[in-house]
Rosetta silent file (secondary structure, phi, psi, omega in degrees, C-alpha in Angstrom):
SEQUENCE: XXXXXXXXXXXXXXXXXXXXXXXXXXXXXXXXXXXXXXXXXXXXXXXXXXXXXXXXXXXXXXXXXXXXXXXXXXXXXXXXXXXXXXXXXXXXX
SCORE:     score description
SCORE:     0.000 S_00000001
   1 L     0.000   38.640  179.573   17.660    8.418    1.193 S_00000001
   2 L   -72.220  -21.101 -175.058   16.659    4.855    1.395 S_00000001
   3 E   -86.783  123.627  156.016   17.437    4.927    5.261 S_00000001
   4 E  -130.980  165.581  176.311   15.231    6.408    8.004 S_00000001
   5 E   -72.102  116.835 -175.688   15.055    6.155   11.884 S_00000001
   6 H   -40.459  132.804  176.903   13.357    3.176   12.911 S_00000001
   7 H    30.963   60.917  177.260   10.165    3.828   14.426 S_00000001
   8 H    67.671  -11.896 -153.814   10.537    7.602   14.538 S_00000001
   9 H    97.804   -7.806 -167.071   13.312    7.388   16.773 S_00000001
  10 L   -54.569  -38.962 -171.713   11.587    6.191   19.466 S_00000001
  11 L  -101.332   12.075  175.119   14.097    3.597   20.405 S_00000001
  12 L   -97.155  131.336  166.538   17.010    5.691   20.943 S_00000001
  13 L    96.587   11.157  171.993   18.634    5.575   24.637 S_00000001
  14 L   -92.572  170.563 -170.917   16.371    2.186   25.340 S_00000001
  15 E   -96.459  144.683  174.619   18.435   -0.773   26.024 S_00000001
  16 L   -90.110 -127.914  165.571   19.032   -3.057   23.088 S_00000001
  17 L   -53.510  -72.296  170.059   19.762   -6.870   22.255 S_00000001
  18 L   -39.474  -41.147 -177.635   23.346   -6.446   23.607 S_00000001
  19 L   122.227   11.046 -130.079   22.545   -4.620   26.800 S_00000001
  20 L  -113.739 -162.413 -153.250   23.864   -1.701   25.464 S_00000001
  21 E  -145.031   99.173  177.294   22.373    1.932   25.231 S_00000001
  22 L   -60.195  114.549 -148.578   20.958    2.087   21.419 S_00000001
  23 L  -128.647  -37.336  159.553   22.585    5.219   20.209 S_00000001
  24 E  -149.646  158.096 -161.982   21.230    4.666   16.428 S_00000001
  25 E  -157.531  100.550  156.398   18.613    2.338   15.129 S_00000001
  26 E  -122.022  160.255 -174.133   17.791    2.707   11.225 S_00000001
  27 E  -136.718  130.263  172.762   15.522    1.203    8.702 S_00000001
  28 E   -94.185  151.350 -161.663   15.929    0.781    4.918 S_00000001
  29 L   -56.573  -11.451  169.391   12.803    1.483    3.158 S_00000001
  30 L   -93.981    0.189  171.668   12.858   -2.295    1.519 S_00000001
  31 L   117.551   37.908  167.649   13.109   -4.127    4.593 S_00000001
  32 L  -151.298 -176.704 -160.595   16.458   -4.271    6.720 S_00000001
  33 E   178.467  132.237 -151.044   17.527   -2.627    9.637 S_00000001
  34 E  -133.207  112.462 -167.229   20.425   -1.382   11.546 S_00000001
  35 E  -151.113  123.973 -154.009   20.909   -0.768   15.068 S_00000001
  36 E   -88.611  137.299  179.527   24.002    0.509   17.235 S_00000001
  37 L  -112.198  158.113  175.490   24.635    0.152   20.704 S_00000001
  38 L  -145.570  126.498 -153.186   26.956    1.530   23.536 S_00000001
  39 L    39.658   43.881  169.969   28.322   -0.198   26.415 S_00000001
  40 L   -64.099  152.443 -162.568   26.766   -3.447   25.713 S_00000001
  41 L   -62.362  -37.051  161.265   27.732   -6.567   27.707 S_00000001
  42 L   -87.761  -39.656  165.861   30.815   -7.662   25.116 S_00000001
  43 L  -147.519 -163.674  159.620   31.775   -4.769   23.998 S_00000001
  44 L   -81.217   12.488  116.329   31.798   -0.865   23.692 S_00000001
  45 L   -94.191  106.023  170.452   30.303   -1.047   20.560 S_00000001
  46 L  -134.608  148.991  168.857   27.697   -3.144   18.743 S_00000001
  47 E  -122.227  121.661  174.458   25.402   -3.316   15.537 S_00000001
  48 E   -85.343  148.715  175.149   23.027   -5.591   14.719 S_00000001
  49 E  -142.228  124.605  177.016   22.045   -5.805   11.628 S_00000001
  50 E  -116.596  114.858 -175.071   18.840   -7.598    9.474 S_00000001
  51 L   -90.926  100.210 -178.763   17.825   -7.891    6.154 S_00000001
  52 L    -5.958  156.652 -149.585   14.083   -8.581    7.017 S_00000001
  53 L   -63.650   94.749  171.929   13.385  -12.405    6.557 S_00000001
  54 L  -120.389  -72.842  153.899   16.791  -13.379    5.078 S_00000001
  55 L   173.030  178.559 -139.118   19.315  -13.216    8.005 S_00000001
  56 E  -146.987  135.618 -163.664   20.373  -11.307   10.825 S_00000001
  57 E  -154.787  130.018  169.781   24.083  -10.717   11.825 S_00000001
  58 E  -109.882  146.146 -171.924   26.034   -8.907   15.108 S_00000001
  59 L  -123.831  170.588  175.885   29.386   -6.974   14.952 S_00000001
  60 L  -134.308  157.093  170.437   31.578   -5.788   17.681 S_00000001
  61 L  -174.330  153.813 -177.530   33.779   -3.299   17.952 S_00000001
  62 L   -77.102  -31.982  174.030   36.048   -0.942   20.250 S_00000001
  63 L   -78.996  171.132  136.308   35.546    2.706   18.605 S_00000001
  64 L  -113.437   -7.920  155.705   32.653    4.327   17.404 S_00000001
  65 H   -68.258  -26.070 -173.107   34.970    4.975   14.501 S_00000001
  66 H   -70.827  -34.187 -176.967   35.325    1.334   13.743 S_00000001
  67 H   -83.286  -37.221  147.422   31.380    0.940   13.834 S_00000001
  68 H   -36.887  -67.715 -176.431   30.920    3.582   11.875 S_00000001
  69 H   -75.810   -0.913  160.240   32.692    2.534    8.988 S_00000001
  70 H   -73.113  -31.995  169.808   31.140   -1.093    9.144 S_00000001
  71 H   -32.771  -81.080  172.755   28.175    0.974    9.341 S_00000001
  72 H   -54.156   -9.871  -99.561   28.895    2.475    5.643 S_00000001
  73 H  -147.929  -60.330 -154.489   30.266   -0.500    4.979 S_00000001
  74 H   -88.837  -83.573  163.338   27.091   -2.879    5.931 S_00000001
  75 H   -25.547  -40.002  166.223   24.758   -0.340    4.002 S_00000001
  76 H   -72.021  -40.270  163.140   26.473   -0.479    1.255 S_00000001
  77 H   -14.171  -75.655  174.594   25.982   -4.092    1.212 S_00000001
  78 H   -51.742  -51.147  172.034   22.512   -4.365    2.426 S_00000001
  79 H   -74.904  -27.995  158.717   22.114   -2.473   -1.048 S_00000001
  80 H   -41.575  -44.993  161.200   23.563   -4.461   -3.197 S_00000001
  81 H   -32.629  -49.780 -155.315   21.737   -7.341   -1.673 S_00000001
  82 H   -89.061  -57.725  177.813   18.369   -5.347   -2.651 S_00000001
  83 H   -50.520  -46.862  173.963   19.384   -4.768   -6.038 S_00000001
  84 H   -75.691  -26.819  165.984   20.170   -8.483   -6.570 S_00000001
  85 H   -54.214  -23.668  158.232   17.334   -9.879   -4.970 S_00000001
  86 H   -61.212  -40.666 -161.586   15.365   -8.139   -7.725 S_00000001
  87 L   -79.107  138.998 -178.039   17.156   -9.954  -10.672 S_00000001
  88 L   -78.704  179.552 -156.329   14.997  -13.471  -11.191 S_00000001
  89 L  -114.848   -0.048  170.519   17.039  -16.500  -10.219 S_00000001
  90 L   -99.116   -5.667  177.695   17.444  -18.052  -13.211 S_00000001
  91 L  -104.891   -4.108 -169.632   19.588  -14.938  -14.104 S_00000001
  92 L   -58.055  -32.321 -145.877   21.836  -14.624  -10.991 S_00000001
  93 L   -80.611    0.000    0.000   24.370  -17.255  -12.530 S_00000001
């Protein structure tokens, strides 16, 4: 339950980045954040995604099944990231 809705929720049905109609917009409790769009200017789907400052990456897609499963996909990720980012840097290699 590392994930909650960004600012309450507050930002669902506003227009995002894309142009699109934000349909979900989560935040992981360490500091990234993930947020889905609908009928945005490229495509019918997009998610932005950030790991707070680290980097910041957009997806596209035709479904809402396809963004959905980048969704789980991206999350899983984002945690791994968080786990390693823990580990000191002289230990990564």
């Amino acid at each position: 339950m590392n994930w909650i809705d960004y600012d309450k929720g507050s930002t669902i049905s506003s227009i995002g980045s894309e142009c699109g109609k934000i349909i979900t917009d989560i935040e992981h409790l360490s500091g990234a954040r993930i947020t889905i769009e609908k009928d945005g200017t490229i495509a019918p789907y997009s998610l932005t995604l950030g790991i707070y400052g680290l980097m910041f990456h957009t997806e596209f897609a035709k479904t809402l099944d396809e963004i959905n499963s980048y969704t789980t996909f991206a999350k899983s990720k984002i945690e791994e990231i968080f786990i390693l980012h823990k580990v000191p840097e002289e230990k990564q290699r």
